[in-house]
C-alpha positions, 0 to 999 in steps of 0.5 A: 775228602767227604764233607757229607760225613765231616772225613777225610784222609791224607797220604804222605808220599815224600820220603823220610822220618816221620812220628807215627801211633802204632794202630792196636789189633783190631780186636783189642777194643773191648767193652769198658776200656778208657778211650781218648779222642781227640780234635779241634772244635770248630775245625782247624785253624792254626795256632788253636789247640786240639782238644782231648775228650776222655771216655770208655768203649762202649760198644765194639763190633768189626765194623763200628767202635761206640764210645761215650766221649763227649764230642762238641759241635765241630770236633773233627779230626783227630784219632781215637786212642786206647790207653796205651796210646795206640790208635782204636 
């Protein structure tokens, strides 16, 4: 967890099936290309929706994705996924 930049990652260490987004080649982002992200504006809390915020890659480089989707103050979580569902 850092709560300096609003990230954190979890790992799952107990055995057994569960549903996973397969990632997308790390080139496949490109210019233009739709992208939705997705969150829970205000953080987490239970029984509140996330939110999926529709938008196009701007910009892509190997070390930074810019899209043009709206964030609302306090959208966090959430991956970023290309059309075809994959994580970007």
């Amino acid at each position: 967890l850092n709560r300096n930049l609003d990230a954190a990652l979890i790992q799952i260490t107990d055995p057994g099936t569960w549903p996973v987004a397969s990632m997308a080649k790390a080139d496949a982002a490109k210019m233009g290309q739709w992208c939705v992200a997705t969150g829970h504006p205000g953080g987490y809390e239970r029984g509140r929706k996330p939110v999926m915020r529709l938008g196009r890659i701007l910009e892509s480089s190997d070390t930074v994705l810019v899209t043009d989707c709206t964030l609302v103050g306090g959208d966090s979580g959430g991956p970023l996924f290309d059309a075809a569902g994959q994580v970007i």
